[in-house]
DSSP file (Angstrom, degrees, kcal/mol; ACC not computed):
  #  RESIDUE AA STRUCTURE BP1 BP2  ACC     N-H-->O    O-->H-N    N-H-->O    O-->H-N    TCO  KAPPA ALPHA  PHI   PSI    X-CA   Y-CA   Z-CA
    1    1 A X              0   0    0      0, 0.0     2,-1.1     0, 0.0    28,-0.1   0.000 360.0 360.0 360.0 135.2   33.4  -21.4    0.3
    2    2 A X        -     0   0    0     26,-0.1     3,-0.1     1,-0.1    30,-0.0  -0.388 360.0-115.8 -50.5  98.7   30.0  -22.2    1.1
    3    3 A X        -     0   0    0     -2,-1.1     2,-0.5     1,-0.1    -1,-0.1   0.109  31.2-103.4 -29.0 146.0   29.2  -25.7    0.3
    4    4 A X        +     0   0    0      1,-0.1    -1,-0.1    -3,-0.1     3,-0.1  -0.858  35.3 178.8 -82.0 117.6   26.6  -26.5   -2.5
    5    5 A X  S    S+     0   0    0     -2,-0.5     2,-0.2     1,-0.1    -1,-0.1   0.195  74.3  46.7-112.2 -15.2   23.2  -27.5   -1.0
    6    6 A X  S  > S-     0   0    0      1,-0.1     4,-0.9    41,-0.0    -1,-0.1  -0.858  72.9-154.2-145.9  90.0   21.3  -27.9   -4.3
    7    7 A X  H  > S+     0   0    0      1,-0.3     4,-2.3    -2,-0.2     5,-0.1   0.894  96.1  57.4 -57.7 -17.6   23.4  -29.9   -6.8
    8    8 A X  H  > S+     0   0    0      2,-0.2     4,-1.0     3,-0.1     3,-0.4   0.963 103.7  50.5 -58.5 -50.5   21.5  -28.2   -9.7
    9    9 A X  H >> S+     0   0    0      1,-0.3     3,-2.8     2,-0.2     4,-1.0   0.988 113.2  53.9 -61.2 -76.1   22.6  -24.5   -8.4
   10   10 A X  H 3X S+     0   0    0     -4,-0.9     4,-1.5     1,-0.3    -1,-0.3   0.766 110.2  41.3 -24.5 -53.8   26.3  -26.3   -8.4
   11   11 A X  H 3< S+     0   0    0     -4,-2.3     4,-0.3    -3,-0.4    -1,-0.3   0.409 112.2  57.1 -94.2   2.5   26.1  -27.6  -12.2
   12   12 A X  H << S+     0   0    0     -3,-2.8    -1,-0.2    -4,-1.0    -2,-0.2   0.869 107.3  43.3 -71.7 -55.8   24.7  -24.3  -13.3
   13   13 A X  H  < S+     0   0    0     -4,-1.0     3,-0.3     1,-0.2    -2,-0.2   0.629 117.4  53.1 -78.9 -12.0   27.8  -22.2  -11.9
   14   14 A X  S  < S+     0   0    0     -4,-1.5    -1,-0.2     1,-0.2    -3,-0.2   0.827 104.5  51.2 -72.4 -35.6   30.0  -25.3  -13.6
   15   15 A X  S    S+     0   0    0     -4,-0.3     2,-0.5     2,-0.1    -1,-0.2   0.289  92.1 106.4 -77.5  21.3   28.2  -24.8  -17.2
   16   16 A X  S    S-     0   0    0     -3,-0.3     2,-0.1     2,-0.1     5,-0.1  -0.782  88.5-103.9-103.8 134.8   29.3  -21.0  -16.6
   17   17 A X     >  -     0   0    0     -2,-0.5     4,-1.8     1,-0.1     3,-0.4  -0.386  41.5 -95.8 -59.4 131.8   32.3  -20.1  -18.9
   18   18 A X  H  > S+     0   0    0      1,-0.2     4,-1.0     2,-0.2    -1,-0.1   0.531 119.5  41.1  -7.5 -57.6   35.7  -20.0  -17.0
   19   19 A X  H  > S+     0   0    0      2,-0.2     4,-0.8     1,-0.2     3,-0.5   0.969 111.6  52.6 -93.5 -43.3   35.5  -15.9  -16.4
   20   20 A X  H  > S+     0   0    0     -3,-0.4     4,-1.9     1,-0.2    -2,-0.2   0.841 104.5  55.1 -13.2 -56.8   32.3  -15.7  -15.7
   21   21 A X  H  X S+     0   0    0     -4,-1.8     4,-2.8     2,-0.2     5,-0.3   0.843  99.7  59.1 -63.0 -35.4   32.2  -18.2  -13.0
   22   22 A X  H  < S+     0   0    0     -4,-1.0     4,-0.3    -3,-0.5    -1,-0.2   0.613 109.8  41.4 -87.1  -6.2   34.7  -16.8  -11.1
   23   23 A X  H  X S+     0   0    0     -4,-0.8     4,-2.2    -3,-0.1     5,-0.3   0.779 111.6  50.4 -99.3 -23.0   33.1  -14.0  -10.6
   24   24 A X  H  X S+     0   0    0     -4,-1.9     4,-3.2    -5,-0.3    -2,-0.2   0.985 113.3  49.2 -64.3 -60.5   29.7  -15.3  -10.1
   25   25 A X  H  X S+     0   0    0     -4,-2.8     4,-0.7     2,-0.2    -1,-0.2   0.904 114.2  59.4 -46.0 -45.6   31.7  -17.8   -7.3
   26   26 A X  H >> S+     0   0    0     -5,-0.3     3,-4.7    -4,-0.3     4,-1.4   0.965 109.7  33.6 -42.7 -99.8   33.1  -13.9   -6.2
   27   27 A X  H 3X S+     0   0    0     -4,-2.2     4,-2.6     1,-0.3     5,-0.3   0.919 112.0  65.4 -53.1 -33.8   30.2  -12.2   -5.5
   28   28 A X  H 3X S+     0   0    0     -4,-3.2     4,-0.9    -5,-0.3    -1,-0.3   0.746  99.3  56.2 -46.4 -16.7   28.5  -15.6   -4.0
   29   29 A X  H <X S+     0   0    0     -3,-4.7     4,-1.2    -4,-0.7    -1,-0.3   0.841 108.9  45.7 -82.3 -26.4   31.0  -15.5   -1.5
   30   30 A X  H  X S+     0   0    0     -4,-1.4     4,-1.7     2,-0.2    -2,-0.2   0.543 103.4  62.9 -75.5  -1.7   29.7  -12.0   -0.6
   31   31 A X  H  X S+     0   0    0     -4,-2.6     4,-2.7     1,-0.2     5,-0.2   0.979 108.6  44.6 -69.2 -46.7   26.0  -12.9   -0.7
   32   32 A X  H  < S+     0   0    0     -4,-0.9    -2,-0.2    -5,-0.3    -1,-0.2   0.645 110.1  52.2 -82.7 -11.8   26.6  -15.0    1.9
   33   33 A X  H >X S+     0   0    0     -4,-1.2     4,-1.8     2,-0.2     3,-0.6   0.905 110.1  50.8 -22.6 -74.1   28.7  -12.8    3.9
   34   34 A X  H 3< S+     0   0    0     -4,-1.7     3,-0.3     1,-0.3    -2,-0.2   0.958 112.3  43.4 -40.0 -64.4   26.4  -10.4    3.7
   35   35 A X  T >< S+     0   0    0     -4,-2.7     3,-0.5     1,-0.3    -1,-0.3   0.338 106.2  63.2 -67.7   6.3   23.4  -12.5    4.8
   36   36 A X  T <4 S+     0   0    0     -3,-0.6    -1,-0.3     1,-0.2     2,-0.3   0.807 103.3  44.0-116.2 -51.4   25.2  -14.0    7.3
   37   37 A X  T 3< S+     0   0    0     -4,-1.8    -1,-0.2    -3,-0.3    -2,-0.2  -0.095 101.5  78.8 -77.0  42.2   25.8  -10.9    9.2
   38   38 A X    X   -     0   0    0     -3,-0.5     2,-2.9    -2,-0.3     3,-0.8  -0.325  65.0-162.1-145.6  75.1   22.2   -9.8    8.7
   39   39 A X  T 3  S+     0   0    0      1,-0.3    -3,-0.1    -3,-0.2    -4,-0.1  -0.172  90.5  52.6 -50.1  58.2   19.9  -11.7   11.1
   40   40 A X  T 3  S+     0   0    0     -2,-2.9    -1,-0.3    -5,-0.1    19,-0.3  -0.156  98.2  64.5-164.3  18.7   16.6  -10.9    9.1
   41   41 A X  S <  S+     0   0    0     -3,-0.8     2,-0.3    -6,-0.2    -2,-0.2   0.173  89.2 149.2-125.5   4.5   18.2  -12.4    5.5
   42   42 A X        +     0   0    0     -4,-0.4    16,-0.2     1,-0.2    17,-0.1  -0.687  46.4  27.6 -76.3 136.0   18.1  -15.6    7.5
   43   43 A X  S    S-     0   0    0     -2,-0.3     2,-0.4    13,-0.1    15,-0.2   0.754  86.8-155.0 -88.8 157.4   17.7  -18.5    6.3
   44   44 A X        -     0   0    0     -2,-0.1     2,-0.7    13,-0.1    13,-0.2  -0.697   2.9-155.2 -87.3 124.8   19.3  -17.7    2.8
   45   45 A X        -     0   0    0     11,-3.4     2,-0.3    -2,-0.4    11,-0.3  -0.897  11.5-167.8 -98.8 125.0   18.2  -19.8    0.0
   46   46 A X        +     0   0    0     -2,-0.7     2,-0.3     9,-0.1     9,-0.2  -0.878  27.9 155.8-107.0 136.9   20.3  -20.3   -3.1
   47   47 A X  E     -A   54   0A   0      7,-0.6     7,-3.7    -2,-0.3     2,-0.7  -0.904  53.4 -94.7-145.5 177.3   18.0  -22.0   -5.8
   48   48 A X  E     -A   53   0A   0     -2,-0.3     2,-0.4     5,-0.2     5,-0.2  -0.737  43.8-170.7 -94.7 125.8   18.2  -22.0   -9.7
   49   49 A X  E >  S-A   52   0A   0      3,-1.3     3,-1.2    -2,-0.7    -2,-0.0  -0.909  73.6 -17.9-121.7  98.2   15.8  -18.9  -11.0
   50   50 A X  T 3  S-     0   0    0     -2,-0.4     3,-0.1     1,-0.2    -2,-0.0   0.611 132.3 -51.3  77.0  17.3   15.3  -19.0  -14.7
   51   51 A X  T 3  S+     0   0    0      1,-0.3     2,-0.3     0, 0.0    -1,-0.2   0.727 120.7  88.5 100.3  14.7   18.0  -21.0  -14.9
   52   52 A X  E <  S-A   49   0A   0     -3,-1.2    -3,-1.3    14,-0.1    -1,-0.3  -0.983  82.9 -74.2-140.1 142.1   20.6  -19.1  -12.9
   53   53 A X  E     +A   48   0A   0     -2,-0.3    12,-1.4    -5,-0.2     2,-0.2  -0.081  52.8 178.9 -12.3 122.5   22.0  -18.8   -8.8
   54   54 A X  E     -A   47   0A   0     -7,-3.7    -7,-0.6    10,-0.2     2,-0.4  -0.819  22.9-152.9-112.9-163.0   19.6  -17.0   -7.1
   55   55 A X        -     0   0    0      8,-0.4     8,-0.6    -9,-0.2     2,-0.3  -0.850  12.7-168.9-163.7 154.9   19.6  -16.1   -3.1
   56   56 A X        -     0   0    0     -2,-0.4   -11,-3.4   -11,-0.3     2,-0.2  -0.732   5.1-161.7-179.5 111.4   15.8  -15.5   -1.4
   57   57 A X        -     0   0    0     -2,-0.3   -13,-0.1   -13,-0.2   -16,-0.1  -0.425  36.0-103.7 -96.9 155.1   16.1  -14.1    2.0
   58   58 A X  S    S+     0   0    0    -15,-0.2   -17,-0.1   -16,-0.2    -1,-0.1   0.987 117.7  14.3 -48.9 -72.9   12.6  -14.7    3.9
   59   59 A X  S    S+     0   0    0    -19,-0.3    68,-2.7    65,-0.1    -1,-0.2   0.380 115.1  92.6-100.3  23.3   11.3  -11.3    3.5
   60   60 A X  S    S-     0   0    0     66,-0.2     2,-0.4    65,-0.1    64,-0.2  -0.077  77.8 -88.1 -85.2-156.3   14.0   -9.6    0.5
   61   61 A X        -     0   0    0     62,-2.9    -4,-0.1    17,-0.0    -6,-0.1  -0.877  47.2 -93.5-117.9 155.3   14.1   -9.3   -2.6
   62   62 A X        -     0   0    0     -2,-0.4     2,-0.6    -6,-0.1    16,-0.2  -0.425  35.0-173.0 -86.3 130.0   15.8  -12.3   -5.5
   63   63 A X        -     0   0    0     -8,-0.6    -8,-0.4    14,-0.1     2,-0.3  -0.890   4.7-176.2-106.4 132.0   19.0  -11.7   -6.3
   64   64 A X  E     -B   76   0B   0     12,-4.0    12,-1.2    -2,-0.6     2,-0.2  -0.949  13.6-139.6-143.3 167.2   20.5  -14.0   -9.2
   65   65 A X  E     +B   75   0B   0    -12,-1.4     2,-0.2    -2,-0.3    10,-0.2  -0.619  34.5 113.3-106.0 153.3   23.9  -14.4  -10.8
   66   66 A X  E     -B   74   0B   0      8,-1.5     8,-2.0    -2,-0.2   -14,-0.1  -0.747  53.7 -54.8 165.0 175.9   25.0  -14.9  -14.4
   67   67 A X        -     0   0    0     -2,-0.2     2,-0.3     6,-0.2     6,-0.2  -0.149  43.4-146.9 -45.4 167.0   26.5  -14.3  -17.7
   68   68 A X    >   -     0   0    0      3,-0.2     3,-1.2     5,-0.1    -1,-0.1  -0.978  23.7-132.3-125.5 133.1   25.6  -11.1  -19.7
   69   69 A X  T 3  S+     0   0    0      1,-0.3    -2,-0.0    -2,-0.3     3,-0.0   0.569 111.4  22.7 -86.0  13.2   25.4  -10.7  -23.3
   70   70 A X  T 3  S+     0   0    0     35,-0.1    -1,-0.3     0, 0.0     2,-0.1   0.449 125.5  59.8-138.2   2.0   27.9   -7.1  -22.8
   71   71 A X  S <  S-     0   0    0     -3,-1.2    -3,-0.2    34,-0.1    35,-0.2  -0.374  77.8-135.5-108.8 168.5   29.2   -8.1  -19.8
   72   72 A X  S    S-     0   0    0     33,-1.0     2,-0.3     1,-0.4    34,-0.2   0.584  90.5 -10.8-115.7 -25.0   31.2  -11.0  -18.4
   73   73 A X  E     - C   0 105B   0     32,-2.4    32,-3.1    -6,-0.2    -1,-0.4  -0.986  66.1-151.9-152.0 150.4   29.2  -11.4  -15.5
   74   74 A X  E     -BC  66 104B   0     -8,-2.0    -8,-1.5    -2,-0.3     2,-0.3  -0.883  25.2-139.7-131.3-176.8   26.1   -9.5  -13.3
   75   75 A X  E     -BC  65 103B   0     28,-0.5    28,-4.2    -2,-0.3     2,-0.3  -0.816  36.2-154.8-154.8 120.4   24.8   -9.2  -10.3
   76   76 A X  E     +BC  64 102B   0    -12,-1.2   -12,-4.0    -2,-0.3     2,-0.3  -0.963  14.1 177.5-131.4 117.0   20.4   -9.3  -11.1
   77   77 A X        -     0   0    0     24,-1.7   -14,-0.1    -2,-0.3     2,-0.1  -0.748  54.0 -79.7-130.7 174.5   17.8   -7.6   -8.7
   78   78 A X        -     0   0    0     -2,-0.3     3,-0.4   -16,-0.2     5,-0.3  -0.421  43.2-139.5 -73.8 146.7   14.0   -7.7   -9.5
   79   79 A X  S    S+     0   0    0      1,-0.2    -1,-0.1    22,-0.1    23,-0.1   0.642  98.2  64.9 -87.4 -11.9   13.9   -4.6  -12.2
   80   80 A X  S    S+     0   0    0     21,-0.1    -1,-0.2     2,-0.1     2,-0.1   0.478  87.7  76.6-107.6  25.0   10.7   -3.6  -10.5
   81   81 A X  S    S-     0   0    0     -3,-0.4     4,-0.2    19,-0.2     3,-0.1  -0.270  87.5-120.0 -71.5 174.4   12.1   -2.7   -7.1
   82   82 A X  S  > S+     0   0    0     -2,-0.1     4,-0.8     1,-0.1    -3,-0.1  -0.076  82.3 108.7-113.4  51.7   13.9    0.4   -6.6
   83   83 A X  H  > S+     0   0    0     -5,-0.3     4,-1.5     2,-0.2     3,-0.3   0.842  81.1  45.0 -85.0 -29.2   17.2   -1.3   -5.5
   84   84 A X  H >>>S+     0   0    0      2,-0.2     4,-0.8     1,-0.2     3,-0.6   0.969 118.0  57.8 -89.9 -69.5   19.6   -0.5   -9.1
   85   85 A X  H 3>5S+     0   0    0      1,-0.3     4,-0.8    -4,-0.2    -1,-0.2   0.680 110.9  32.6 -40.7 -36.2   17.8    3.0   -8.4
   86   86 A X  H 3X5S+     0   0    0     -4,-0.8     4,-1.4    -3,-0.3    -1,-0.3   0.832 117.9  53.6 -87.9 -47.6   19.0    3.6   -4.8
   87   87 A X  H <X5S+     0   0    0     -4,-1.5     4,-1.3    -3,-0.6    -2,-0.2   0.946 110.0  46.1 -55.4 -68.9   22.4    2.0   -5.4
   88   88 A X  H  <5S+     0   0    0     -4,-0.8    -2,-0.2     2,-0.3    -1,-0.2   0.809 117.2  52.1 -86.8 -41.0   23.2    4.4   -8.7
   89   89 A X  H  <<S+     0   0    0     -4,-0.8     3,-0.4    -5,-0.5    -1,-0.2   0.805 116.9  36.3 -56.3-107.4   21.7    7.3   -5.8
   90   90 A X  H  < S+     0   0    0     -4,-1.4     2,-0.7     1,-0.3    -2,-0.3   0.648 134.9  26.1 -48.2 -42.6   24.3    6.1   -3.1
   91   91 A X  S >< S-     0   0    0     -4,-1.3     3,-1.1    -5,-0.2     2,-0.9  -0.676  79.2-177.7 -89.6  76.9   27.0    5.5   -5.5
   92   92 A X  T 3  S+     0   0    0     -2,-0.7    -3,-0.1    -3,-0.4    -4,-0.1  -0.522  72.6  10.9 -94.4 127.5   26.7    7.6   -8.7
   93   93 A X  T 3  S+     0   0    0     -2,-0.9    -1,-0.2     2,-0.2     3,-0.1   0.432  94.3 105.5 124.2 -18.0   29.2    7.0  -11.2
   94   94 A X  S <  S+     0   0    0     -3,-1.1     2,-0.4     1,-0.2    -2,-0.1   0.601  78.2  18.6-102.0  -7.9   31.1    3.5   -9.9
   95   95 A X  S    S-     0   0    0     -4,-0.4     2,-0.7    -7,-0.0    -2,-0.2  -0.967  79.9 -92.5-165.9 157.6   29.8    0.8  -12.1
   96   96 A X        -     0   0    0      8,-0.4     8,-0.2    -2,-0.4     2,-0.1  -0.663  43.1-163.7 -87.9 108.9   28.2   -0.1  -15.2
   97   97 A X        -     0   0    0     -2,-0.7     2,-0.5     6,-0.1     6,-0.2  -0.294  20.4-151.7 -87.4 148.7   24.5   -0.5  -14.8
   98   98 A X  B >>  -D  102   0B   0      4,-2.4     3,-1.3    -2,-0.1     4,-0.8  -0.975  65.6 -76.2 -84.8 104.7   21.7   -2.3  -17.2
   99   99 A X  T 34 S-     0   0    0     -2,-0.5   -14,-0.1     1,-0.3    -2,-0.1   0.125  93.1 -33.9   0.1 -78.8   18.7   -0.1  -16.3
  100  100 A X  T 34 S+     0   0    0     -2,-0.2    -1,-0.3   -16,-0.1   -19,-0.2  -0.009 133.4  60.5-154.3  36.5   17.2   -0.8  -13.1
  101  101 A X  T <4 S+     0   0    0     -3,-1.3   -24,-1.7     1,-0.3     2,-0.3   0.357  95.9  52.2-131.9   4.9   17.9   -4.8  -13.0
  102  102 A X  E  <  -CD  76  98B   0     -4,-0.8    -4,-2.4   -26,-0.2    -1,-0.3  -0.981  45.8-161.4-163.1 148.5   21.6   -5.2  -13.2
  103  103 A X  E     -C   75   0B   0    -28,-4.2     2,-0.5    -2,-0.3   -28,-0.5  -0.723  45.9-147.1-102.9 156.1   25.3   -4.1  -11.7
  104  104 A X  E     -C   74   0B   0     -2,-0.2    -8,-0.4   -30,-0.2     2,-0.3  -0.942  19.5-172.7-121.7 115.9   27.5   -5.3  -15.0
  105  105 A X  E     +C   73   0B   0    -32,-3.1   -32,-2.4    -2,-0.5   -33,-1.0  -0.978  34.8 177.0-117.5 155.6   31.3   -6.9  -14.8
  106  106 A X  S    S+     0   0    0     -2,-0.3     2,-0.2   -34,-0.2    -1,-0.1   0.726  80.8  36.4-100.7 -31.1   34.1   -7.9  -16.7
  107  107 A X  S    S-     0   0    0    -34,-0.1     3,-0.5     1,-0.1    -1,-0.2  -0.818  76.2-125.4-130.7 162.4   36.8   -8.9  -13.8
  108  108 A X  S >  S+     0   0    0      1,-0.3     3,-2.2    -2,-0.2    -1,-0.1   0.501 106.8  60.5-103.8 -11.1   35.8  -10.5  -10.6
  109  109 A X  T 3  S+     0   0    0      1,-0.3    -1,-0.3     3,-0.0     3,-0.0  -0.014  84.9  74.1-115.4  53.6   37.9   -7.2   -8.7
  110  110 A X  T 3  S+     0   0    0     -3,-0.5     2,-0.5     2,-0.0    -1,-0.3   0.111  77.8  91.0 -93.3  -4.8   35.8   -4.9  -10.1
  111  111 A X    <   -     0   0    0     -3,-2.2     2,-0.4     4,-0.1    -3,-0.0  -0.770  67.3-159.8-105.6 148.0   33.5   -6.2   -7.5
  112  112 A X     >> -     0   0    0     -2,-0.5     4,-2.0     1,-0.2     5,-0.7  -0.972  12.6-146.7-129.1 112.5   33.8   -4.1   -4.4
  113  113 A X  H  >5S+     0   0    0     -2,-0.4     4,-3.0     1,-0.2     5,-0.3   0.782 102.6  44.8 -60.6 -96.6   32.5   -5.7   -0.6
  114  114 A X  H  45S+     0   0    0      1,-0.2     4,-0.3     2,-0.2    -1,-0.2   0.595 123.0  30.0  12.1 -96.7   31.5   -2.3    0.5
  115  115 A X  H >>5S+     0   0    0      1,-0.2     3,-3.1     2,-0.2     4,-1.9   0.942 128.6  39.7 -42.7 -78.0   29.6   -0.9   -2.7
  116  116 A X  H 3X5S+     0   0    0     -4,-2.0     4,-2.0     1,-0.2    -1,-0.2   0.769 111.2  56.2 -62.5 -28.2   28.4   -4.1   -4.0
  117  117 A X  H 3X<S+     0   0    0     -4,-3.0     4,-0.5    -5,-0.7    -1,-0.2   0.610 101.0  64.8 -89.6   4.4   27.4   -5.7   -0.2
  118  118 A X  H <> S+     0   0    0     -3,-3.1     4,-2.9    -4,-0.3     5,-0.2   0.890 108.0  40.8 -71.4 -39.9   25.1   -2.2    0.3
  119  119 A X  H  X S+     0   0    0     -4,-1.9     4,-1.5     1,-0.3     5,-0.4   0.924 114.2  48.9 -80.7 -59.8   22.9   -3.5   -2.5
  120  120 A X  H  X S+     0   0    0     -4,-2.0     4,-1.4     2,-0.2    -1,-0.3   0.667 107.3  53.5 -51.1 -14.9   22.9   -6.7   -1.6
  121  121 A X  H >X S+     0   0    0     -4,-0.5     3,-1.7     2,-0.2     4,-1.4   0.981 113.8  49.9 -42.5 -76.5   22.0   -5.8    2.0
  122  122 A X  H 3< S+     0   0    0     -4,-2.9    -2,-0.2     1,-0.3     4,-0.2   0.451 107.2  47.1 -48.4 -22.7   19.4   -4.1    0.5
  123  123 A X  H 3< S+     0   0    0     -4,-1.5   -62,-2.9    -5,-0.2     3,-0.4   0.807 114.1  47.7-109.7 -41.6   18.0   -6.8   -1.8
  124  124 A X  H << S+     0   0    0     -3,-1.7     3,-0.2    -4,-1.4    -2,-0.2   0.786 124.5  37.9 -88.6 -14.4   18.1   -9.7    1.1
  125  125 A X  S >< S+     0   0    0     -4,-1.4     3,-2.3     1,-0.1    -1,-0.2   0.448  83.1 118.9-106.3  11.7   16.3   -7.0    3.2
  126  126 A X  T 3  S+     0   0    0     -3,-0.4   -66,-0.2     1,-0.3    -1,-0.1   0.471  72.5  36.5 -43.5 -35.9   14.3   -5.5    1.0
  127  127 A X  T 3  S+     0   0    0    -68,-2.7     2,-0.6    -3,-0.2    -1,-0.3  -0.154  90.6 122.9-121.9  51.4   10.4   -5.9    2.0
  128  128 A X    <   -     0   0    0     -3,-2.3     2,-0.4   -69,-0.1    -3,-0.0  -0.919  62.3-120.4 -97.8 125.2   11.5   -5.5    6.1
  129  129 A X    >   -     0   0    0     -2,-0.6     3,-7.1     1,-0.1    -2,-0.1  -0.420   6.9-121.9 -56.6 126.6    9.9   -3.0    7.8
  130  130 A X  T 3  S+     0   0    0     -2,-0.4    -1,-0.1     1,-0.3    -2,-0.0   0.705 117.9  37.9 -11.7 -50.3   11.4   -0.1    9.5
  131  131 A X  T 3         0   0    0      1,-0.1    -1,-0.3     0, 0.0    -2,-0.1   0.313 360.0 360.0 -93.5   4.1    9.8   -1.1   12.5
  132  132 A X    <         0   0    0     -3,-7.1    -2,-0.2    -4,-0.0    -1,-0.1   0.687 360.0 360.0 -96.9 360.0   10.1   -5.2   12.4
């Protein structure tokens, strides 16, 4: 696991109830996965956003982690992108969405590296041009 860099981001994913956190710790090993094979989401930052993980790629878009009040955990993109729009397009059907800001789960292997590490490609690359 990636070591904590920001001891606040740490004691945020500790105040997270027992299933929650382990999925939030779940997909956090796949942010950085992701970003790690994707020389333009370099360097990743994880900081506390509104009071929860978030990941900020130079030129993406903020992704942040946390509880959900129908959920046990999500996965949070900006709602006024069109990244929830384009995932629910390339995948229609595979997971339970909040409108156009949130992927929703109850267990941490519902979350799928494939499916879940397009959008988050997408979200850490998010304002790169075609051409940069």
């Amino acid at each position: 696991m990636t070591p904590f860099e920001d001891a606040n981001v740490a004691a945020a994913y500790e105040a997270l109830p027992e299933e929650t956190r382990v999925g939030a710790f779940a997909l956090r090993t796949l942010i950085f996965e992701t970003a790690a094979s994707l020389r333009r989401a370099q360097p990743l930052q994880e900081a506390l956003r509104w009071g929860q993980p978030a990941y900020l790629a130079p030129k993406g878009s903020t992704i942040r982690l946390g509880g959900h009040k129908t959920a046990r955990f999500a996965l949070y993109v900006h709602c006024q992108s069109r990244l929830i729009g384009d995932f629910i397009s390339a995948f229609p059907g595979e997971d339970q969405i909040e409108g156009n800001r949130a992927v929703l789960f109850d267990t941490s292997d519902q979350i799928d590296p494939t499916r879940h590490g397009w959008l988050i490609a997408r979200a850490l690359t998010y304002h790169v041009s075609a051409r940069a």
